[in-house]
mmCIF file of the N, C-alpha and C atoms, coordinates in Angstrom:
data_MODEL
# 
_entry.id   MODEL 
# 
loop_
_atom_site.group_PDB 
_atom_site.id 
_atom_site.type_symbol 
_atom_site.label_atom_id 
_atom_site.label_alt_id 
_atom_site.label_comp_id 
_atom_site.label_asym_id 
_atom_site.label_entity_id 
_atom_site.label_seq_id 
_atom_site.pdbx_PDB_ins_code 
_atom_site.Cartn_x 
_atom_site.Cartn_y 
_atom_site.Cartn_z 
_atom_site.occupancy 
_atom_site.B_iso_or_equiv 
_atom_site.pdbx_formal_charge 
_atom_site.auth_seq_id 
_atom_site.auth_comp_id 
_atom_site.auth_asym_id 
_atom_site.auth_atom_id 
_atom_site.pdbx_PDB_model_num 
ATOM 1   N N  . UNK A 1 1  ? 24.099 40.643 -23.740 1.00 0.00 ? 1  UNK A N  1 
ATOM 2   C CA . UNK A 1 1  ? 24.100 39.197 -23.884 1.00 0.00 ? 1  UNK A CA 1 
ATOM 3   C C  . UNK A 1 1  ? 25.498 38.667 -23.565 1.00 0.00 ? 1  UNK A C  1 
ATOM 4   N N  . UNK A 1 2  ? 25.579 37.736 -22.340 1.00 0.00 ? 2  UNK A N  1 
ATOM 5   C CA . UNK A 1 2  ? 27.091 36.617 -22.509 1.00 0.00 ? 2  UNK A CA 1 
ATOM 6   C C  . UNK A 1 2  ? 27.648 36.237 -23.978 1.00 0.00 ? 2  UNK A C  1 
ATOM 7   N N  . UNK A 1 3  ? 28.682 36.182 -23.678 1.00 0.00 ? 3  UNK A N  1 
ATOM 8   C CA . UNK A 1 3  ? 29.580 36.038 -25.329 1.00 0.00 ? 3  UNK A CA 1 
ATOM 9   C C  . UNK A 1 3  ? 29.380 33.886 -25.090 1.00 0.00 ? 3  UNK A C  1 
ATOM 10  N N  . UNK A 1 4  ? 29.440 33.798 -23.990 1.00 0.00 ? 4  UNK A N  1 
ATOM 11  C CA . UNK A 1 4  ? 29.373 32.289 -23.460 1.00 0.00 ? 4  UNK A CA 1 
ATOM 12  C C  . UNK A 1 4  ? 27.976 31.556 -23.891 1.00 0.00 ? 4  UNK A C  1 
ATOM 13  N N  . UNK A 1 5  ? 26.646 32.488 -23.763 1.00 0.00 ? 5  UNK A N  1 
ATOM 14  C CA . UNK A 1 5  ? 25.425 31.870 -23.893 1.00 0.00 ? 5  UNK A CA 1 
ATOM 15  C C  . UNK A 1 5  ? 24.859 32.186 -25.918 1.00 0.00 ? 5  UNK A C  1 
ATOM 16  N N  . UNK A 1 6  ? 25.793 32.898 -26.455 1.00 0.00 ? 6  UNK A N  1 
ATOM 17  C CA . UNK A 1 6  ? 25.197 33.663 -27.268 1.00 0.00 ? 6  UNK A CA 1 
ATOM 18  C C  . UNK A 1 6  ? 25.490 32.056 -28.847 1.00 0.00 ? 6  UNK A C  1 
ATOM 19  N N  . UNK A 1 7  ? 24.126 32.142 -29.360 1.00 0.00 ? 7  UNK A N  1 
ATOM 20  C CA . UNK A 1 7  ? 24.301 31.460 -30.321 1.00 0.00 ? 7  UNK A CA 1 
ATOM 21  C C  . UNK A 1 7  ? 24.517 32.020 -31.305 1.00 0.00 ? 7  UNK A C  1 
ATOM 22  N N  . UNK A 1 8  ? 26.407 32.168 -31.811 1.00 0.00 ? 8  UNK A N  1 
ATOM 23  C CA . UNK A 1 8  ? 26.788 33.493 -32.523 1.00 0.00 ? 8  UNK A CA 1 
ATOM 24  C C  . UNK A 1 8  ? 26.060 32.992 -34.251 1.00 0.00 ? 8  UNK A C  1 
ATOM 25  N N  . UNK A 1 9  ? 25.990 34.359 -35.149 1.00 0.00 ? 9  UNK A N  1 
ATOM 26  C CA . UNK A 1 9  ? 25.778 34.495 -35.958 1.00 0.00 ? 9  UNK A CA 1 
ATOM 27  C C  . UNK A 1 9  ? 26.324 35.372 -36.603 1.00 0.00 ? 9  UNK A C  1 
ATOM 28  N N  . UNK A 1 10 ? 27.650 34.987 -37.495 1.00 0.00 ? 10 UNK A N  1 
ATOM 29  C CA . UNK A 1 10 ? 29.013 35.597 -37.751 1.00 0.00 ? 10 UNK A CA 1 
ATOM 30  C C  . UNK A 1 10 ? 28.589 36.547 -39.085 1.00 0.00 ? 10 UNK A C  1 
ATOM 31  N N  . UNK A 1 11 ? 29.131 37.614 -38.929 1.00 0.00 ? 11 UNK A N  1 
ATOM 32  C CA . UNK A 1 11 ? 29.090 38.383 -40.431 1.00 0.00 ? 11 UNK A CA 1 
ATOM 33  C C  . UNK A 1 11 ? 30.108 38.845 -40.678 1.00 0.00 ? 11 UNK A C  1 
ATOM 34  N N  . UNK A 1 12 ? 30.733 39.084 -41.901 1.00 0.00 ? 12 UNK A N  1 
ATOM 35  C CA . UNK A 1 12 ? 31.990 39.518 -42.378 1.00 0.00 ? 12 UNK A CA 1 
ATOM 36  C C  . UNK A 1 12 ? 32.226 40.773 -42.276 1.00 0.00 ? 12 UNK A C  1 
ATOM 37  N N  . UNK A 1 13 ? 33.155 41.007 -41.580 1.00 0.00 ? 13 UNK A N  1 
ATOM 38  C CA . UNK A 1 13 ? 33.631 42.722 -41.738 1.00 0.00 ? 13 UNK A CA 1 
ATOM 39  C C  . UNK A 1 13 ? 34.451 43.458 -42.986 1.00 0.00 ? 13 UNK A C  1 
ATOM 40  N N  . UNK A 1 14 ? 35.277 41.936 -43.088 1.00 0.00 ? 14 UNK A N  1 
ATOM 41  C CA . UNK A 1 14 ? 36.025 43.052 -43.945 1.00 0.00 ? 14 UNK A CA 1 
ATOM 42  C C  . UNK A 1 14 ? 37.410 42.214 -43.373 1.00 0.00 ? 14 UNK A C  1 
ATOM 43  N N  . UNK A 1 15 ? 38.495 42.796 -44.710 1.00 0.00 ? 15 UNK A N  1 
ATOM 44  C CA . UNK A 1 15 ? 39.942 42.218 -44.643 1.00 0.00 ? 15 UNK A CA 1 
ATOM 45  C C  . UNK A 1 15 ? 40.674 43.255 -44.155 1.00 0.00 ? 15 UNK A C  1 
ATOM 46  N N  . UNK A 1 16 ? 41.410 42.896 -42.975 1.00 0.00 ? 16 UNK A N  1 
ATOM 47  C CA . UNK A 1 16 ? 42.521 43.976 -42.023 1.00 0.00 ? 16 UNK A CA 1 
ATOM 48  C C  . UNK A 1 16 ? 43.735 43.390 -42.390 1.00 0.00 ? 16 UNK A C  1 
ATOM 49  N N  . UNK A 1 17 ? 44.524 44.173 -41.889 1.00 0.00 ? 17 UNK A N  1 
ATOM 50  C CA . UNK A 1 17 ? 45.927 43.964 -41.902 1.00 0.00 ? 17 UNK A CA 1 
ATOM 51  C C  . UNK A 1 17 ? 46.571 44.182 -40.638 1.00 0.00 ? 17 UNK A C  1 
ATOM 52  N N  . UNK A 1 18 ? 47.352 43.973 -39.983 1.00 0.00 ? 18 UNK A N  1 
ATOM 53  C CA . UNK A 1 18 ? 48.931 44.051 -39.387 1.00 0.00 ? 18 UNK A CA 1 
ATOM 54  C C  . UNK A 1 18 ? 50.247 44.093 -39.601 1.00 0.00 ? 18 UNK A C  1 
ATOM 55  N N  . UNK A 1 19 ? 51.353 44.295 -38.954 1.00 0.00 ? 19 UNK A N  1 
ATOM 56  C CA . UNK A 1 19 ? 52.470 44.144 -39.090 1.00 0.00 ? 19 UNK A CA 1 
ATOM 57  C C  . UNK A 1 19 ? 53.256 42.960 -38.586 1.00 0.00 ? 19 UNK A C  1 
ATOM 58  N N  . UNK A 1 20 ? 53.796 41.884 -39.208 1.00 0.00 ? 20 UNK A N  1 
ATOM 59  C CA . UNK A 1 20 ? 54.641 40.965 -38.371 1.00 0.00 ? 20 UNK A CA 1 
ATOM 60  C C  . UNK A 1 20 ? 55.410 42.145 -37.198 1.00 0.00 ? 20 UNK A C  1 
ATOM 61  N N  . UNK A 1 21 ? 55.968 41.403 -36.287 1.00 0.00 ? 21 UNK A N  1 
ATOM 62  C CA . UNK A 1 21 ? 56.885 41.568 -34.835 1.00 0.00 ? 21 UNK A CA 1 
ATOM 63  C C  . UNK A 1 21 ? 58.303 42.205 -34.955 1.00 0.00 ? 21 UNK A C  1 
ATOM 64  N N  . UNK A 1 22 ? 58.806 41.719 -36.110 1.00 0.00 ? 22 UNK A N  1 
ATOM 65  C CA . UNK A 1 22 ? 59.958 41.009 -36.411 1.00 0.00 ? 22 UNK A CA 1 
ATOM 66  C C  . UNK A 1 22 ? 60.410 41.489 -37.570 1.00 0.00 ? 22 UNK A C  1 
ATOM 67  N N  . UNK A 1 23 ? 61.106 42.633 -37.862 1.00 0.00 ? 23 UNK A N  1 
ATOM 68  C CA . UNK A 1 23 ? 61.671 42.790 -39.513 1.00 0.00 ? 23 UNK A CA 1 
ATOM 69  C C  . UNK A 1 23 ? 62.097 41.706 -40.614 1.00 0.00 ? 23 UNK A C  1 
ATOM 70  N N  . UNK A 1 24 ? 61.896 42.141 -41.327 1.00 0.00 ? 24 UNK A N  1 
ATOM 71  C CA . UNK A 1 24 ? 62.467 41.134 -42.498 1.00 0.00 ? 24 UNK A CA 1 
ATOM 72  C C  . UNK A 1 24 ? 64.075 41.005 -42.835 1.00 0.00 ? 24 UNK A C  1 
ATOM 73  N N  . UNK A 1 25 ? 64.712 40.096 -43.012 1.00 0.00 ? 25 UNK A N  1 
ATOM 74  C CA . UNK A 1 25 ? 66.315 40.290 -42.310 1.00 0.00 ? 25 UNK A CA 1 
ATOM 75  C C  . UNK A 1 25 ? 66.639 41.340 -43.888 1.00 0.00 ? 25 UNK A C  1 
ATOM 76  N N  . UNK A 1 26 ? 67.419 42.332 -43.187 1.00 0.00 ? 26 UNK A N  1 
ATOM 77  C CA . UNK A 1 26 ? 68.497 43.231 -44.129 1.00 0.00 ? 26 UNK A CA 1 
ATOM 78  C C  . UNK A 1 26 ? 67.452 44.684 -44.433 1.00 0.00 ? 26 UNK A C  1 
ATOM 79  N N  . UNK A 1 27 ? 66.470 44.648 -43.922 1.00 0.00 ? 27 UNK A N  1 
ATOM 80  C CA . UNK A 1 27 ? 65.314 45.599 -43.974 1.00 0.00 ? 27 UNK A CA 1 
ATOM 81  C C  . UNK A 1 27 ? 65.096 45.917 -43.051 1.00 0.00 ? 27 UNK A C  1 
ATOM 82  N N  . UNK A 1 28 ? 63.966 47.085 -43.006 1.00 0.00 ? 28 UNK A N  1 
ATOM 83  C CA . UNK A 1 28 ? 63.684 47.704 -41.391 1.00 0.00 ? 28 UNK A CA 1 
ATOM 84  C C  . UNK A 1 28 ? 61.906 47.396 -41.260 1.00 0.00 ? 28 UNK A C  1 
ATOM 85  N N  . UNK A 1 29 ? 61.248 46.753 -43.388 1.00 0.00 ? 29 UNK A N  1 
ATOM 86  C CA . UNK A 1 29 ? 60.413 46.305 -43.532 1.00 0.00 ? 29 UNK A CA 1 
ATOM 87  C C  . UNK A 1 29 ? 59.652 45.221 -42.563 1.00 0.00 ? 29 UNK A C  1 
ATOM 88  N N  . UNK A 1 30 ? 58.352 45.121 -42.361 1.00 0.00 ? 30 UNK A N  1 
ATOM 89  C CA . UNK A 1 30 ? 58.095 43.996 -41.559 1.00 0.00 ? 30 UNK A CA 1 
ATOM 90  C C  . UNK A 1 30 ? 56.625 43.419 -42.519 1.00 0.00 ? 30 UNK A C  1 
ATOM 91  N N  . UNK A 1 31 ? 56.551 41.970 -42.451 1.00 0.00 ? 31 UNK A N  1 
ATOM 92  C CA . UNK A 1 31 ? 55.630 41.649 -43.456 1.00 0.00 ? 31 UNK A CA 1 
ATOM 93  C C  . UNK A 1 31 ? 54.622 41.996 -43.385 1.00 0.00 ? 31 UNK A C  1 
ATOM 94  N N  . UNK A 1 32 ? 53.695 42.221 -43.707 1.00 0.00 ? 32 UNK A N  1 
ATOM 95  C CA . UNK A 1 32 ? 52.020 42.335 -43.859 1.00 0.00 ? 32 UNK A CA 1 
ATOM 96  C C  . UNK A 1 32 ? 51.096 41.048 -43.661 1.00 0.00 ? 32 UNK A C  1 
ATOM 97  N N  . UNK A 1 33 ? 50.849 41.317 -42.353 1.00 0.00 ? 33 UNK A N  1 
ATOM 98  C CA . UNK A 1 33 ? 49.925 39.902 -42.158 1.00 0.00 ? 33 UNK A CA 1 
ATOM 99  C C  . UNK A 1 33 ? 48.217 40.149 -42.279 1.00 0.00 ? 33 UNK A C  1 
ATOM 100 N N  . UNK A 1 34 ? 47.246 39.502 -43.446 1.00 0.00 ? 34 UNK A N  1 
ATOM 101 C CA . UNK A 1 34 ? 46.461 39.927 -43.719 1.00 0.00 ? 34 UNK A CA 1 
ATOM 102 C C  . UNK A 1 34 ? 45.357 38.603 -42.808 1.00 0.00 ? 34 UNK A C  1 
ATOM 103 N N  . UNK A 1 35 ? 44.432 39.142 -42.216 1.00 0.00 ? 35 UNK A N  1 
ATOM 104 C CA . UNK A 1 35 ? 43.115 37.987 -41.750 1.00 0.00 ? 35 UNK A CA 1 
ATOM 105 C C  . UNK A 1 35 ? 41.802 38.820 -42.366 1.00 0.00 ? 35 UNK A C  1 
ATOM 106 N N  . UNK A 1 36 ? 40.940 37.458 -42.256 1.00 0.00 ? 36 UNK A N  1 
ATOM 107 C CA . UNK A 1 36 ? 39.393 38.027 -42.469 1.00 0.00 ? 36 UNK A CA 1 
ATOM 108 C C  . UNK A 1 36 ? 38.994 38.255 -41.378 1.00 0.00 ? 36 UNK A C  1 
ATOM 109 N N  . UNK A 1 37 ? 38.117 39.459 -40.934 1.00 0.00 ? 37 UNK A N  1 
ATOM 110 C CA . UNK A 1 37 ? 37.202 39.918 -39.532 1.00 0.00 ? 37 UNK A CA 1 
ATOM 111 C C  . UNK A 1 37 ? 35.759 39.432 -39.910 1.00 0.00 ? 37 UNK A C  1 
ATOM 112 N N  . UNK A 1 38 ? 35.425 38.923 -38.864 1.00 0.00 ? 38 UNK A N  1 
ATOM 113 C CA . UNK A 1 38 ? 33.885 38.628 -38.622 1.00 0.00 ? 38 UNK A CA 1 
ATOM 114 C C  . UNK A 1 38 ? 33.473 39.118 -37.154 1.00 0.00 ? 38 UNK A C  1 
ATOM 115 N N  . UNK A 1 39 ? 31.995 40.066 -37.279 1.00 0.00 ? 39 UNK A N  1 
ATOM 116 C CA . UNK A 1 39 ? 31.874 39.848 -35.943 1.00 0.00 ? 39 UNK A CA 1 
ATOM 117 C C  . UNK A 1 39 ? 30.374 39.169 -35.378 1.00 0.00 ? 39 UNK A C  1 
ATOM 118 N N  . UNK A 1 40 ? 30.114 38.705 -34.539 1.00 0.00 ? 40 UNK A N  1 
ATOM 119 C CA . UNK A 1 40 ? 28.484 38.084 -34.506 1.00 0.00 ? 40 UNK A CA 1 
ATOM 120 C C  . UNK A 1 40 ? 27.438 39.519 -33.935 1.00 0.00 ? 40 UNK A C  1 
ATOM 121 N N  . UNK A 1 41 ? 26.596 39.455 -34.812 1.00 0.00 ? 41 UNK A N  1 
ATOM 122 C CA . UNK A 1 41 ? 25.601 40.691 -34.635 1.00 0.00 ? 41 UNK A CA 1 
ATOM 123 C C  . UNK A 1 41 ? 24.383 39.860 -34.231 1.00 0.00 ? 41 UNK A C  1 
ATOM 124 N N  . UNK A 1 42 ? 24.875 39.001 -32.922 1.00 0.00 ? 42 UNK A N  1 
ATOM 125 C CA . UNK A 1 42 ? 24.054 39.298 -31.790 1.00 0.00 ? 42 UNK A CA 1 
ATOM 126 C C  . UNK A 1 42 ? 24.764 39.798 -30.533 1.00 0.00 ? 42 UNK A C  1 
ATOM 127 N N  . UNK A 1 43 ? 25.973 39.184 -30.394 1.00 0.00 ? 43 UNK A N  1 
ATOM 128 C CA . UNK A 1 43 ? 26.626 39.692 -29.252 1.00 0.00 ? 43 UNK A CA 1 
ATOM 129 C C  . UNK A 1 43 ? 27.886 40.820 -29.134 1.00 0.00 ? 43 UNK A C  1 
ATOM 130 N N  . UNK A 1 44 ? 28.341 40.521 -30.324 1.00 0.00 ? 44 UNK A N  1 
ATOM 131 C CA . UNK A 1 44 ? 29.179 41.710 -31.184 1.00 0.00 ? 44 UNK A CA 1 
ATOM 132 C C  . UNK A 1 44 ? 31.130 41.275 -30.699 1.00 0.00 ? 44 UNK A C  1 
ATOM 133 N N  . UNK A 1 45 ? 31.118 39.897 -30.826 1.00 0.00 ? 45 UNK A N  1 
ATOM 134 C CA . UNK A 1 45 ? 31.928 39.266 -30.100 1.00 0.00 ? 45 UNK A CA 1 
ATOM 135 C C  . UNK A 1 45 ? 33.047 39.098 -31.973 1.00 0.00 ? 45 UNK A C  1 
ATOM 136 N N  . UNK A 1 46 ? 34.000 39.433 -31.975 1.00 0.00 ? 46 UNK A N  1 
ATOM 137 C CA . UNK A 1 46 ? 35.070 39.760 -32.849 1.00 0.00 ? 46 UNK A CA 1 
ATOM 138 C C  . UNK A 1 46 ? 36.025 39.161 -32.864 1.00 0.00 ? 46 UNK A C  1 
ATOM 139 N N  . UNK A 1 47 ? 35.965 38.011 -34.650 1.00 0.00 ? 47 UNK A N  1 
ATOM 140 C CA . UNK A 1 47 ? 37.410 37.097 -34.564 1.00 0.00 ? 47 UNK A CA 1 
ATOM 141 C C  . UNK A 1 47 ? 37.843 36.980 -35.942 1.00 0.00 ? 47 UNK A C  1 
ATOM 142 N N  . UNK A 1 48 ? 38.889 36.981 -35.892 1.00 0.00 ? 48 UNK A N  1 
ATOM 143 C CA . UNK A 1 48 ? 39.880 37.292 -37.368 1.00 0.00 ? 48 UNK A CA 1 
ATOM 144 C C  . UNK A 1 48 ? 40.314 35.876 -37.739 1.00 0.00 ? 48 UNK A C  1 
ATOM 145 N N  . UNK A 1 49 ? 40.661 35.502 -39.307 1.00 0.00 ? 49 UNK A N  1 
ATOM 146 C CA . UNK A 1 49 ? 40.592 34.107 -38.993 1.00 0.00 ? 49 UNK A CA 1 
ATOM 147 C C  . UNK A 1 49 ? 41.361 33.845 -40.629 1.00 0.00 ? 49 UNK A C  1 
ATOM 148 N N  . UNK A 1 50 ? 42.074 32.710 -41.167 1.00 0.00 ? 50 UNK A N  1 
ATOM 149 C CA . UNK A 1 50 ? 42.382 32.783 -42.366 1.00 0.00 ? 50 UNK A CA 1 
ATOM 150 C C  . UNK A 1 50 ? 43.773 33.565 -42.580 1.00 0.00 ? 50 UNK A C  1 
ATOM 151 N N  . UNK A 1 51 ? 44.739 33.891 -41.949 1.00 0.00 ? 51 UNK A N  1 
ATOM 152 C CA . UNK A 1 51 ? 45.837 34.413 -41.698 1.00 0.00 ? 51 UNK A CA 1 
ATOM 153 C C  . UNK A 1 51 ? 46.814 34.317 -42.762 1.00 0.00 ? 51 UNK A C  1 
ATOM 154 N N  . UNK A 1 52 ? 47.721 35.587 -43.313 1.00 0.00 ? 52 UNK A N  1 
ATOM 155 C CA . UNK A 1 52 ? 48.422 35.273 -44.526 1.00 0.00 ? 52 UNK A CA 1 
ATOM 156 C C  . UNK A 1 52 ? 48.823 35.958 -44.738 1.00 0.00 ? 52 UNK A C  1 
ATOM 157 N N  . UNK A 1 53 ? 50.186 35.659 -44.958 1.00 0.00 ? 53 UNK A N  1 
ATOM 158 C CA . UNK A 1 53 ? 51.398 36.868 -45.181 1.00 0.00 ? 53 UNK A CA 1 
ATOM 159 C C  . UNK A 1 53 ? 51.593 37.179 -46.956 1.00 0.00 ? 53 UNK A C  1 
ATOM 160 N N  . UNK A 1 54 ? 51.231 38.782 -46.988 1.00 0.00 ? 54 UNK A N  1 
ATOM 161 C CA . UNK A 1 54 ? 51.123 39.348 -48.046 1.00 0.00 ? 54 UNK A CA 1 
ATOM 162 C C  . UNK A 1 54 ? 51.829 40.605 -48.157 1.00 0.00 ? 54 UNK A C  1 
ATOM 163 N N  . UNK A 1 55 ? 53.240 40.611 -48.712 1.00 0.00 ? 55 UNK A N  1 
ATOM 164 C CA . UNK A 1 55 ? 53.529 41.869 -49.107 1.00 0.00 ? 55 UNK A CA 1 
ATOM 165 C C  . UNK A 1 55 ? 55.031 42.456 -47.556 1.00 0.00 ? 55 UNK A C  1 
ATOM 166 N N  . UNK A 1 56 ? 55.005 43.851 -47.508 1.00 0.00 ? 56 UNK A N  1 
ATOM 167 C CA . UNK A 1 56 ? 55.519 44.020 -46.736 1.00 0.00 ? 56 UNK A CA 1 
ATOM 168 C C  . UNK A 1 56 ? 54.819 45.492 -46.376 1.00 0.00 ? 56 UNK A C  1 
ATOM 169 N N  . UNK A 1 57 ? 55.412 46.204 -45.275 1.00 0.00 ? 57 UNK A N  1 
ATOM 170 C CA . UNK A 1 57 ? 55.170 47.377 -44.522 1.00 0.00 ? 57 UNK A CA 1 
ATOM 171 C C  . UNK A 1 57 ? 55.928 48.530 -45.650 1.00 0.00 ? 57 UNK A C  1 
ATOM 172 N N  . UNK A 1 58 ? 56.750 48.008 -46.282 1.00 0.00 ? 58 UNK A N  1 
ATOM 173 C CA . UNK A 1 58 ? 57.345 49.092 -47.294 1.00 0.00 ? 58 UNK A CA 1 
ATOM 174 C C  . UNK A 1 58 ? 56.393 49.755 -48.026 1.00 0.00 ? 58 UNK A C  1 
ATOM 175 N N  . UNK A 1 59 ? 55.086 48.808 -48.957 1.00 0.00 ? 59 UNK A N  1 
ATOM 176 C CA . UNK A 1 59 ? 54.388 48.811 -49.908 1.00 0.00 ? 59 UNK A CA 1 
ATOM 177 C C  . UNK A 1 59 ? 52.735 49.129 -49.597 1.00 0.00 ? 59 UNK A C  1 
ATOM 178 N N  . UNK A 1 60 ? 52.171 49.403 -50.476 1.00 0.00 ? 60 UNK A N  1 
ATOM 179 C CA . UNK A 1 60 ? 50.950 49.953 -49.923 1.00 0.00 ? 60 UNK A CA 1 
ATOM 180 C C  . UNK A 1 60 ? 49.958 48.485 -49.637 1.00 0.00 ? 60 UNK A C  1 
ATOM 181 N N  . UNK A 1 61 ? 49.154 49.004 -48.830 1.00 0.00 ? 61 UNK A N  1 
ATOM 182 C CA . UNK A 1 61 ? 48.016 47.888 -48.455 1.00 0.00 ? 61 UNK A CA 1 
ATOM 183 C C  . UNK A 1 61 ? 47.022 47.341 -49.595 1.00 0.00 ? 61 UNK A C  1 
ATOM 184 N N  . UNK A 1 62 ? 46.583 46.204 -49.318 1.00 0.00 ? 62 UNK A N  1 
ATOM 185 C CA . UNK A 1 62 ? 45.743 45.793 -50.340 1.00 0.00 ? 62 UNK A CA 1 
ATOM 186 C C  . UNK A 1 62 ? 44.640 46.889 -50.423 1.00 0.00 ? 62 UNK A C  1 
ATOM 187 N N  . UNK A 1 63 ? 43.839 47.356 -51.684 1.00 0.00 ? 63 UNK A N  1 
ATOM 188 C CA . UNK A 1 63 ? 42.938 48.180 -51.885 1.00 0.00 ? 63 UNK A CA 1 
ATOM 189 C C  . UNK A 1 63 ? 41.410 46.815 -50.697 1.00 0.00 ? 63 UNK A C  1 
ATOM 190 N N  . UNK A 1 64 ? 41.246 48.482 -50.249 1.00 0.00 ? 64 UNK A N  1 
ATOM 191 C CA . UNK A 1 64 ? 39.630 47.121 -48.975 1.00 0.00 ? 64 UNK A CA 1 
ATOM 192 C C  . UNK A 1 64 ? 39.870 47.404 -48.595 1.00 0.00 ? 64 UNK A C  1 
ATOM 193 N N  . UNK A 1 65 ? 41.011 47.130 -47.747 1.00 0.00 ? 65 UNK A N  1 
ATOM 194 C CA . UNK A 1 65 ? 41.313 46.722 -46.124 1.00 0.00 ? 65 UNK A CA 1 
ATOM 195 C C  . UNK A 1 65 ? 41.712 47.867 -45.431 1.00 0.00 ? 65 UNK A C  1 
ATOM 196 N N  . UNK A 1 66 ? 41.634 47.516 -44.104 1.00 0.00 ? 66 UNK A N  1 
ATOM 197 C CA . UNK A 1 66 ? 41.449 48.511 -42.795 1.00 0.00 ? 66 UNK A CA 1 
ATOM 198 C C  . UNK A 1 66 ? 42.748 48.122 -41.848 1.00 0.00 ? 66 UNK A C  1 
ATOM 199 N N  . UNK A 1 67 ? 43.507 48.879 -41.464 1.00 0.00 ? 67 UNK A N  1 
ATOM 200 C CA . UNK A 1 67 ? 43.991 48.349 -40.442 1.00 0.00 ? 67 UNK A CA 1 
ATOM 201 C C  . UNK A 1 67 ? 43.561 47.597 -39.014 1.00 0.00 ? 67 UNK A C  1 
ATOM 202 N N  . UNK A 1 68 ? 44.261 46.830 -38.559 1.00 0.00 ? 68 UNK A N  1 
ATOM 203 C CA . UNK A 1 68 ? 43.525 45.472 -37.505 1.00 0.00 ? 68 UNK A CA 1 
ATOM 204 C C  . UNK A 1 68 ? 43.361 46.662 -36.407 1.00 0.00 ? 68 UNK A C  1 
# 
């Protein structure tokens, strides 16, 4: 199915994480940027959304989540 024609129907995956770009000044830490994943299970088309800096790369990940 086109991702263009598809009348999506979003389901939640689950909370990922990343790393900011960019250390945190005086650290080698970089923040923890957390989004929600959804993907549509008709076309299987995948978007993260709700973005939010939590924590740092020093410290462990929120209990859930998956890396992005």
């Amino acid at each position: 199915m086109n991702q263009e024609d598809c009348e999506h129907s979003f389901v939640f995956k689950g909370l990922v994480y990343s790393a900011a770009s960019y250390p945190l000044p005086g650290s080698g830490a970089r923040q923890r940027i957390y989004e929600d994943a959804y993907y549509c299970n008709k076309c299987l088309l995948n978007i993260h959304n709700n973005v939010r800096h939590i924590g740092n790369t020093y410290g462990q990940a929120l209990a859930g989540s998956s890396p992005k």
